[in-house]
N, C-alpha and C positions, 0 to 999 in steps of 0.2 A: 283259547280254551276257557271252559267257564269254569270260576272254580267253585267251590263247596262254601259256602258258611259255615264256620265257623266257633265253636263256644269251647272257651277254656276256662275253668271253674278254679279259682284257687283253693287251697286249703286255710284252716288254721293258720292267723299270722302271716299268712303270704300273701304277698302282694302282686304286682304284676309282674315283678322282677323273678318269679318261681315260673314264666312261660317264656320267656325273653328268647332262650335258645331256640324254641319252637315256632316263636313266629318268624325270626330271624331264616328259619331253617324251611320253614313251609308255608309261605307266603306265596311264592310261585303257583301254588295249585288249591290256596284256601283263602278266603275272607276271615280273616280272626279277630275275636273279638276275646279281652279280656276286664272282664269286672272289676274294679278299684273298689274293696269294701272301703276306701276312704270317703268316696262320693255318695254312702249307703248313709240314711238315717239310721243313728240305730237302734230304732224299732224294730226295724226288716228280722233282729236276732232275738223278739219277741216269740217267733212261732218258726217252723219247718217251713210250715207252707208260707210264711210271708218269705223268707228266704229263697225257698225257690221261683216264687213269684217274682222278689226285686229281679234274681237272675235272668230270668224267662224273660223281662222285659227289654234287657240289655241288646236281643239283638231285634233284626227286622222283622217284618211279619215272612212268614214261606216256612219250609224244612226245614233245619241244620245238622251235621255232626257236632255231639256234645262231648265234652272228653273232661273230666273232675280228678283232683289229689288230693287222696285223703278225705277228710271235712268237703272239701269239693267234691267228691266222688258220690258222699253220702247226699249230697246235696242235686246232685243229678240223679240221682234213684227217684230222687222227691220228684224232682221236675218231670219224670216220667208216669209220677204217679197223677199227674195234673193235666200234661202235654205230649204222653206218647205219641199221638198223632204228629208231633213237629219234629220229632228226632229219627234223623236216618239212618245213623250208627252211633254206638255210643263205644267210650273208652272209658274204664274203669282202673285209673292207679293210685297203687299204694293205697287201700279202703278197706274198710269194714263195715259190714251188712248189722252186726250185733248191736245189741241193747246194750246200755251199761249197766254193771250190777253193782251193788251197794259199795263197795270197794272204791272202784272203776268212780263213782261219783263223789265221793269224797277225798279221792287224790285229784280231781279235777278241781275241787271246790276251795280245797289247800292250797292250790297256785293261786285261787283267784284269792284268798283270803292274802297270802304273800304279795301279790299284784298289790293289793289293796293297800296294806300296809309300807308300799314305798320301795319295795324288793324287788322289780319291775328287770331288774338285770341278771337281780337270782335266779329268775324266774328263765328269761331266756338262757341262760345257761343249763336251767334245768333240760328246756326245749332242746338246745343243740345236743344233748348227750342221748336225744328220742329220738332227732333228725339226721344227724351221720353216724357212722359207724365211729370207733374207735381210730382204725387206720387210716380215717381221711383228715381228724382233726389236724396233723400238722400239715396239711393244707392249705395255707393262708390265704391267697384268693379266693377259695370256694368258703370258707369261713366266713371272712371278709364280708362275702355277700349275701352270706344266709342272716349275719346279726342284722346287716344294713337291712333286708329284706323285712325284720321280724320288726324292727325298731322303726322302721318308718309307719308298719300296719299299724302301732302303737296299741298300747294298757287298754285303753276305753273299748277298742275293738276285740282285743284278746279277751278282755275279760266275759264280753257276752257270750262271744264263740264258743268258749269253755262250757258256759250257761247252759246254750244249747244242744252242744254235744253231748252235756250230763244226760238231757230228757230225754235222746233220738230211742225213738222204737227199734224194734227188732224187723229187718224189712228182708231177710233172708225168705220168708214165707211167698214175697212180692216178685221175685228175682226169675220164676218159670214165666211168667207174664210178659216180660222184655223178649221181643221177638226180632229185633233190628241186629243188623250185624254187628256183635261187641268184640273186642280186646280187653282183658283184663292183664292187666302188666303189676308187676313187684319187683321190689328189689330184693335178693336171695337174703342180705343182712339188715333186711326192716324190723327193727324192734318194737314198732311202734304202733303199724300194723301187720303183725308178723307173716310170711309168706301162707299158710294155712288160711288166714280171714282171706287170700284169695281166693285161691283154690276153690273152698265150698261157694266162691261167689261164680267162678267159674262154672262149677255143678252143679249151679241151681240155673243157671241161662242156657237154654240148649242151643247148641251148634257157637257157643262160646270159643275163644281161642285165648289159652293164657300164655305170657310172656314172662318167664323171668329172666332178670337182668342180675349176672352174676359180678358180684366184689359192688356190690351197692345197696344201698342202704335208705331211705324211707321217700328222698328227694332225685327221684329217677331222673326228673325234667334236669336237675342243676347239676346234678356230680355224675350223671353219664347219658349226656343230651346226643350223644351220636347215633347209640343203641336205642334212644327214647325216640328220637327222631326217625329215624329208620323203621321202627315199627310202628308209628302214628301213619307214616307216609304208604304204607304197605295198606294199613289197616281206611284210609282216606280215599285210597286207589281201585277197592274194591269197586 
């Protein structure tokens, strides 16, 4: 069987350890490839488009299915806005299509400011209280491996990502243009990106299909990779 190429986009702070279930899980029917912003200059979080670019260039030349969380998601919108012709289906989790408003930018700039100032653990605490729900924190292995996850992307990379995410455009107006077969997946208690930023992402891609994954919360791939898995492989099989 030949399988799909593959691109999985991490988010904010995530590193490859936010796909691990997913390649584990669908490697039988995909080539995957997952980006280490560790091996990224970080220039790449200079602009949008050099970000989708490092990505883009991650895998071979031909098609691929692209599939992004979060900051990754938004980062695969980009790389459509560059490379639709290379993308054969795309996955949209846990994402938001919006601009940040003046707000939205200066609580982003307050963690880098905290980062900066040597708070770097405040900081991912603050993250953990965006990325799981309340009910999973006593959870100690999925905990466990969301700090290991965030602390290895480390400061230097978080703080640009944040950088970027302050300036992202509003690319909900871009969203009718995608014409490849998409999923867009959430988790029903995402705070972070709350289930709504999907939806209208859902309603602006026609013939879209959304996924919510109920009792979960912003990291679908890590705290319920059965349910993630199962409709990535659904959504690959097409």
């Amino acid at each position: 069987m030949t399988k799909t190429p593959l691109l999985l986009v991490p988010g904010l702070l995530c590193s490859p350890r936010l796909f691990a279930p997913q390649v584990a899980a669908l490697s039988d029917i995909a080539d995957i490839v997952v980006p280490d912003w560790r091996k990224a200059p970080l220039s790449i979080f200079d602009s949008w488009g050099a970000t989708a670019r490092w990505i883009l260039d991650q895998m071979p030349p031909g098609r691929f299915a692209l599939a992004g969380l979060s900051l990754g998601g938004m980062i695969s919108v980009e790389i459509m806005q560059i490379a639709a012709e290379r993308v054969s289906k795309l996955a949209l989790l846990d994402t938001g299509m919006r601009a940040q408003n003046d707000t939205e930018k200066a609580i982003r700039r307050a963690r880098v400011r905290l980062a900066d100032d040597g708070n770097f653990e405040l900081v991912l605490g603050l993250q953990l209280a965006r990325f799981l729900p309340a009910y999973r924190l006593p959870d100690k292995a999925l905990v466990d491996e969301v700090m290991m996850m965030c602390r290895e992307t480390g400061v230097e990379i978080y703080k640009r990502q944040e950088e970027l995410a302050a300036v992202r455009v509003d690319r909900r107006p871009d969203l009718p243009k995608i014409t490849c077969p998409t999923v867009v997946v959430c988790g029903r208690d995402d705070v972070t990106t709350p289930l709504a930023f999907s939806e209208e992402i859902a309603a602006g891609i026609t013939g879209s299909e959304l996924a919510v994954i109920e009792q979960c919360g912003h990291l679908v791939t890590m705290e319920k990779p059965a349910e993630t898995n199962a409709i990535l492989r659904r959504w690959l099989s097409r």
